[in-house]
C-alpha positions as CSV (number, residue, x, y, z in Angstrom):
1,X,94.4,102.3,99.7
2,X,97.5,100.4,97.7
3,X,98.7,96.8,97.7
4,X,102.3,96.5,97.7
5,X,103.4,93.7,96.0
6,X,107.4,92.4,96.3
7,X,108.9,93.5,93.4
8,X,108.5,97.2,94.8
9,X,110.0,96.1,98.0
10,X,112.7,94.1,96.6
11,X,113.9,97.4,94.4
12,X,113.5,99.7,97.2
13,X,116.1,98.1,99.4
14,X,118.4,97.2,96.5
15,X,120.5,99.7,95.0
16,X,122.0,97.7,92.0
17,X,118.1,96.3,91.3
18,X,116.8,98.1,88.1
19,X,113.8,99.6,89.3
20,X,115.6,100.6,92.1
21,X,114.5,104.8,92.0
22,X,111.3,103.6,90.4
23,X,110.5,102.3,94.1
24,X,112.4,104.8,96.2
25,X,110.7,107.5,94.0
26,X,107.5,105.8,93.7
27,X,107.6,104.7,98.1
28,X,108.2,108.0,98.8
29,X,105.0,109.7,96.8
30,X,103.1,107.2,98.6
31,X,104.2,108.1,102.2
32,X,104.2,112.2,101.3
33,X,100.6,111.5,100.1
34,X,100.2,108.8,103.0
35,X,98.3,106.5,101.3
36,X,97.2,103.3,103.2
37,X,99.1,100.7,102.1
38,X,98.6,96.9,102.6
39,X,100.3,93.4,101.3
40,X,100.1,89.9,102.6
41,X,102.4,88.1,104.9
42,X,103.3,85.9,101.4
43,X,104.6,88.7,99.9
44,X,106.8,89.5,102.9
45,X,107.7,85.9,103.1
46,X,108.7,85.9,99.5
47,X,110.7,89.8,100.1
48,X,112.3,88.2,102.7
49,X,113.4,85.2,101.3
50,X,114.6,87.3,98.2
51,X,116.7,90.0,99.9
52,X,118.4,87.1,102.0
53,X,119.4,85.4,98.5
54,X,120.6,89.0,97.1
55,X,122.0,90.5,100.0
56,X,122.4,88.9,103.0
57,X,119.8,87.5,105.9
58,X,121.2,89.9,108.2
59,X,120.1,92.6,106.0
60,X,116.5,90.7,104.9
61,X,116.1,90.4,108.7
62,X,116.7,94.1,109.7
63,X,114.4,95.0,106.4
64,X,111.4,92.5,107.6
65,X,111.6,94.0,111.4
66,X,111.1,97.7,109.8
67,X,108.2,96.2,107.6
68,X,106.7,94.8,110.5
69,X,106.9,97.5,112.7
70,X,105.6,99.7,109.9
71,X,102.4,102.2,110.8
72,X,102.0,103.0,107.2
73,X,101.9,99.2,106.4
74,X,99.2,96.6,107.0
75,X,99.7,93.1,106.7
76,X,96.8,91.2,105.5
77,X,96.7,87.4,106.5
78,X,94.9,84.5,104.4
79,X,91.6,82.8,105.8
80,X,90.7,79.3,104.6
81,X,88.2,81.1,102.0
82,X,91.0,83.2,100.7
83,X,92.6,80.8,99.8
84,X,89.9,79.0,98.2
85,X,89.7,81.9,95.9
86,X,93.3,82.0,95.3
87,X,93.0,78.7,93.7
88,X,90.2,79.6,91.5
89,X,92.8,82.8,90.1
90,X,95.4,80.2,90.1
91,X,93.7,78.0,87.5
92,X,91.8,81.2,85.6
93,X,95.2,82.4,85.1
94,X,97.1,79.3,84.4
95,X,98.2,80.2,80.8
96,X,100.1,83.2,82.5
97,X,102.1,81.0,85.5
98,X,100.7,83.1,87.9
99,X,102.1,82.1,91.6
100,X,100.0,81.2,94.0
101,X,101.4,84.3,96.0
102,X,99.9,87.4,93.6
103,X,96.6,84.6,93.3
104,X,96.5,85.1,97.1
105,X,97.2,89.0,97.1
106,X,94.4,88.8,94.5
107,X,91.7,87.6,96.5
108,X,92.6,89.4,99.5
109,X,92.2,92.6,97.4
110,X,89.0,91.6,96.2
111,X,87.8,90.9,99.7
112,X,89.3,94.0,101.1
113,X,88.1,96.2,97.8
114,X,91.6,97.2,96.5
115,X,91.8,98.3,93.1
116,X,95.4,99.7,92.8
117,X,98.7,97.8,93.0
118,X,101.9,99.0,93.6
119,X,103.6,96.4,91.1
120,X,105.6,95.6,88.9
121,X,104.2,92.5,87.6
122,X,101.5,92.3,84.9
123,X,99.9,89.2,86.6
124,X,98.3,92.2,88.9
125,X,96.5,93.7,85.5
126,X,95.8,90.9,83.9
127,X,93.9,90.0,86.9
128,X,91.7,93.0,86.3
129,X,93.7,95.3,89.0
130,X,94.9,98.7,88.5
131,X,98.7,99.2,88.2
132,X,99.8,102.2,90.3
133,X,101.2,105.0,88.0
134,X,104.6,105.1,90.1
135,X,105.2,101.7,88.4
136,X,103.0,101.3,85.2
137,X,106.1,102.2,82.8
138,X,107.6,99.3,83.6
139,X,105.2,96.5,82.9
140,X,104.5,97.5,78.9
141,X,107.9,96.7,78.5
142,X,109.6,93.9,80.8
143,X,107.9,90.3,81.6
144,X,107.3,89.4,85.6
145,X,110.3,89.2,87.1
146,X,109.3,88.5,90.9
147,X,106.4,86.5,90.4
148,X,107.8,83.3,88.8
149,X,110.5,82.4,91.6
């Protein structure tokens, strides 16, 4: 199993994003391998919100009804003691600005024993997760870009 975090979504539906075939090349290996893949309903909050700004809402809307109706994609929602834990990786990882948002996807790894992250934020190795190799070239080089909206 995989965690998908939003900067792989983001690039997947936008063309002029950088990592654009990182993602389309990188979604596609997953769902030819058909690895189970899981994120949070904060990280499709935060897609969402993100393609409406860069595209349009009418396109974020279309994008979020696919994601939702997904078989290949579980969406993980936050209990009370989640998000407990999310506070306690929001103040281990304070020198890094983590958001609150990869703190959450943190702990609901942890309780759902993911190790790999389709990412491309270092907050997710820094935390002790695996990046997935379809995105690890990117993170020696560039800083979080989705993380700290």
């Amino acid at each position: 199993m995989i965690f998908v975090d939003t900067g792989p979504l983001i690039a997947r539906y936008l063309p002029r994003d950088q990592y654009h075939q990182l993602a389309v090349d990188s979604w596609r290996d997953l769902e030819r391998n058909r690895w189970p893949m899981l994120t949070t309903n904060l990280v499709l909050s935060e897609t969402l919100t993100l393609l409406g700004r860069r595209a349009s809402y009418a396109f974020a809307a279309a994008k979020g009804r696919t994601l939702l109706a997904s078989s290949r994609l579980q969406i993980l929602h936050a209990d009370a003691e989640d998000e407990q834990a999310a506070l306690v990786w929001f103040e281990k990882l304070a020198d890094q600005q983590v958001s609150f948002t990869d703190c959450l996807s943190f702990a609901l790894m942890r309780r759902h024993r993911l190790k790999k992250a389709f990412s491309f934020d270092r907050h997710f190795s820094a935390a002790g997760f695996e990046l997935w190799a379809g995105a690890i070239s990117w993170v020696a080089e560039t800083p979080a870009p989705y993380g700290a909206e």
